[in-house]
N, C-alpha and C positions, 0 to 999 in steps of 0.2 A: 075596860074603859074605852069607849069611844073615841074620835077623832071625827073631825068632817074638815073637810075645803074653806077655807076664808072667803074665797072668793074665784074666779071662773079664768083664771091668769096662769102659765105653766114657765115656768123657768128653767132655762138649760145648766144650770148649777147655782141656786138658791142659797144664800148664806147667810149670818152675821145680825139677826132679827134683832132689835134694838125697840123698846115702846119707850113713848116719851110722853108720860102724863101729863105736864104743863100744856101740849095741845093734841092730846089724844088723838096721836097719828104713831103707826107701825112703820119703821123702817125697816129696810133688808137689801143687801146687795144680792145682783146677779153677775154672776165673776169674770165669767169669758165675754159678756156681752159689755163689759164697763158701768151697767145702769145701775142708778141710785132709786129704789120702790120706795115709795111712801105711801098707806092706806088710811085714810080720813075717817074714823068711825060714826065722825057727825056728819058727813055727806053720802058715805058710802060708796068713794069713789078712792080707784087707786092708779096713782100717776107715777111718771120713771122720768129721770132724765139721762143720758150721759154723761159721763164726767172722763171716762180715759178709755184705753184699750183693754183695759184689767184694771176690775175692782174690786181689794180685798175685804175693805170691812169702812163702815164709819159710824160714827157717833157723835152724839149731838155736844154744840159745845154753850159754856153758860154765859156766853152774849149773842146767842141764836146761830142760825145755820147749824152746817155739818163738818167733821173733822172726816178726812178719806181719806184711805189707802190707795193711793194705785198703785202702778206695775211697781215705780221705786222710787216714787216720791209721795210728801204725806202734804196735804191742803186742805184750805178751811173754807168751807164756798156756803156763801151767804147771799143772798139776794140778787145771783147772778155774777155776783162780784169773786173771786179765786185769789187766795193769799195763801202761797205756799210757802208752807215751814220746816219742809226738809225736802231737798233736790237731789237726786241720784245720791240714793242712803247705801247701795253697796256697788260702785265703781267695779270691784273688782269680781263681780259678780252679776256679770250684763243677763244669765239666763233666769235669774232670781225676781220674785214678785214678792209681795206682802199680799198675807191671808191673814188670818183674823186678829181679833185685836178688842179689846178692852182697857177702860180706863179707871184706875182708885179712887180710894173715896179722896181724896186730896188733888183729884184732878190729874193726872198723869195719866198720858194714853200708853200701855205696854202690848205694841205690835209686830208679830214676827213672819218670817221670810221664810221660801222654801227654793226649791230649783224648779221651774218650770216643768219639766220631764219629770221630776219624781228623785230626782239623784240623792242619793242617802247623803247628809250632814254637809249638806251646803246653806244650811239656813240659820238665822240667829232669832232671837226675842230680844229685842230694844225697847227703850222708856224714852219719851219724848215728854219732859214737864216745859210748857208755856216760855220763850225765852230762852231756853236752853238748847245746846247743839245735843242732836240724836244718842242715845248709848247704849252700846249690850251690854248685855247682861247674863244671856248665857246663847254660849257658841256651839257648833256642831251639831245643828238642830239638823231633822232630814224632813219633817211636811209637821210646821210649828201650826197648830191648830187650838183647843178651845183655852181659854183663860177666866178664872175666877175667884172671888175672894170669900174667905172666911165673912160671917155678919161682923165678926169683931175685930178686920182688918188684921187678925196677927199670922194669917197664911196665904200664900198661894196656888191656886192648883192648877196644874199645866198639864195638856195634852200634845207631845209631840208623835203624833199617828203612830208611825212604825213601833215605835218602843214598845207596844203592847203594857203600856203603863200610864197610869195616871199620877203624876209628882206633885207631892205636895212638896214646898218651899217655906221655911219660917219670912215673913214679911215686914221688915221695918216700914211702917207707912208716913215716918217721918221723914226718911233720907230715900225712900225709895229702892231700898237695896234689902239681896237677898240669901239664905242662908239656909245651911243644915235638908241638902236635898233628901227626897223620903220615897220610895215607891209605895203609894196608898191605897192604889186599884188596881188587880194583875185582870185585863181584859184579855188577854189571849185567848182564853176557850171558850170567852161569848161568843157570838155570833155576829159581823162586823168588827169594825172597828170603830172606835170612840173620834170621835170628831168633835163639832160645837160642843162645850156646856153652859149652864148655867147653873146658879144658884134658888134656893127657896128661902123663905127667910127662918125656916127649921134649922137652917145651915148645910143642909142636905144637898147632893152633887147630883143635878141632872144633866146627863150625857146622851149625845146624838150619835146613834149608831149606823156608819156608813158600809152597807151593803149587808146591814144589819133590821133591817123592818124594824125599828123599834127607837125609843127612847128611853132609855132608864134611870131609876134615882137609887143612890146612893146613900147609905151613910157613912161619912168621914172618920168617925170613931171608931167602927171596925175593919171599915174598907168592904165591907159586905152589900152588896144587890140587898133593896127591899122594896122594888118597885119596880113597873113597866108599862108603856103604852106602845102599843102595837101600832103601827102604822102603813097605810096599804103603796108603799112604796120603797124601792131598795135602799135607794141612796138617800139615808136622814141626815143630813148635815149640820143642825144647829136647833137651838129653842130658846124660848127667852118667856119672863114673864111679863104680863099686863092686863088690859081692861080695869075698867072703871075703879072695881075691887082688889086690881092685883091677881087676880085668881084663875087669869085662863094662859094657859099654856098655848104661846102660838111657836110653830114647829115649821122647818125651812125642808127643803127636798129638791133634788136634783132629778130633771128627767133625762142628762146625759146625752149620750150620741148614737145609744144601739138602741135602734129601729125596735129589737125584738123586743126589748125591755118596754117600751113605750106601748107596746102592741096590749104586752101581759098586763101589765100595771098603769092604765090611762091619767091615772094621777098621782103618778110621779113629776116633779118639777112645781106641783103645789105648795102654798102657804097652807096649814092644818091647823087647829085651834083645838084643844081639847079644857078639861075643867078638870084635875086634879086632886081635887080636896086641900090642894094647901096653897099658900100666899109665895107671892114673889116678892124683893127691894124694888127700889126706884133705881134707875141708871144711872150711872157716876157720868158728869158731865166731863167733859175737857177744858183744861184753863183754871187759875187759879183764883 
């Protein structure tokens, strides 16, 4: 299966792809640069703004605008205007950012933290619901990466990178809380590591392989590989689905900072789109 370029745009670590069918615009953070992508499929034009020093993830919330992560605080920036809902989320944790992030079907954004350098189990996953003060949820995370749910909202699946494991979690999506942890993917002898995922609406786990060329899909019932798209760059970091039908798979990538890698593979740091054969959901908004 093919892949091509979204468009002629290269980013230094591409993440956190989000499509928003109400106005058929792609969003995507770029991390170390702070900018918020947004690509217009009825203009055909893709615009950034900044928002911080570091940006891990955001998502659309359902009285417009965007909910953001930055370095360690979470805000909703709507028409210029910034209303932050969680300020220095870990004090005691000045080297820590927030990276990726997702939100349930009931509206809870669930975003976690790593160490800036890489340091193993300085990071959490927290549930931020509308009104409510920040909460973890689970601690000793070391680079808290892709988040997604079951179609029938009764699991969650988590990617904390190092672990070489993909965790599925039973999911209360009434109280928001979580149980009975599981290892459901042993990634260790693919090739990268698991980064972004998303979902298809088969219920099937697609996962972004970081310095892995590839994106693969899953199935959760046996934990078994039954799919892959190749892609002509090292670093894949994320995928989400969208377009008109739901059915094309746009896919995030990092062009990084070694010169050589840029050299070998020119489109790395691309947005890629490919067509799967299967459907995606719609984005769980933020807010209730």
């Amino acid at each position: 299966m093919s892949v091509r370029p979204l468009l002629d745009v290269k980013m230094t670590l591409a993440e956190g792809p989000v499509y928003d069918e109400q106005h058929k615009r792609l969003y995507w953070v770029d991390i170390p640069e702070g900018r918020l992508w947004q690509y217009d499929f009825a203009t055909d034009k893709a615009t950034s703004e900044v928002l911080g020093s570091s940006l891990g993830m955001a998502v659309p919330h359902k009285r417009g605008g965007m909910v953001a992560a930055l370095k360690d605080e979470i805000v909703w920036v709507k028409e210029g205007a910034r209303t932050v809902l969680v300020a220095d989320a870990e004090p005691d944790h000045p080297n820590n950012r927030f990276n990726d992030g997702k939100c349930d079907a009931k509206g809870r954004l669930l975003a976690g933290t790593m160490d800036n350098n890489g340091k193993e189990g300085q990071g959490s996953l927290y549930i931020l619901e509308e009104g409510l003060p920040l909460r973890q949820v689970i601690a000793g995370v070391s680079i808290s990466n892709g988040i997604g749910f079951s179609p029938d909202n009764q699991y969650l699946y988590y990617v904390d990178t190092p672990s070489g494991f993909l965790w599925r979690y039973r999911y209360d999506l009434e109280t928001g809380t979580i149980s009975d942890k599981t290892a459901l993917i042993d990634y260790r002898d693919e090739r990268g590591n698991f980064d972004g995922i998303c979902m298809d609406a088969e219920g099937c786990i697609w996962a972004a392989h970081w310095d892995g060329y590839q994106v693969s899909r899953w199935d959760p019932k046996t934990g078994q590989k039954i799919g892959m798209i190749e892609v002509p760059a090292p670093y894949v970091t994320s995928c989400c689905f969208g377009g008109p039908n739901m059915d094309q798979l746009f896919i995030t990538t990092a062009a990084g900072w070694d010169e050589d890698i840029k050299r070998e593979y020119p489109l790395s740091g691309s947005i890629f789109v490919a067509e799967p054969g299967v459907t995606g959901l719609p984005v769980a908004r933020f807010g209730r």
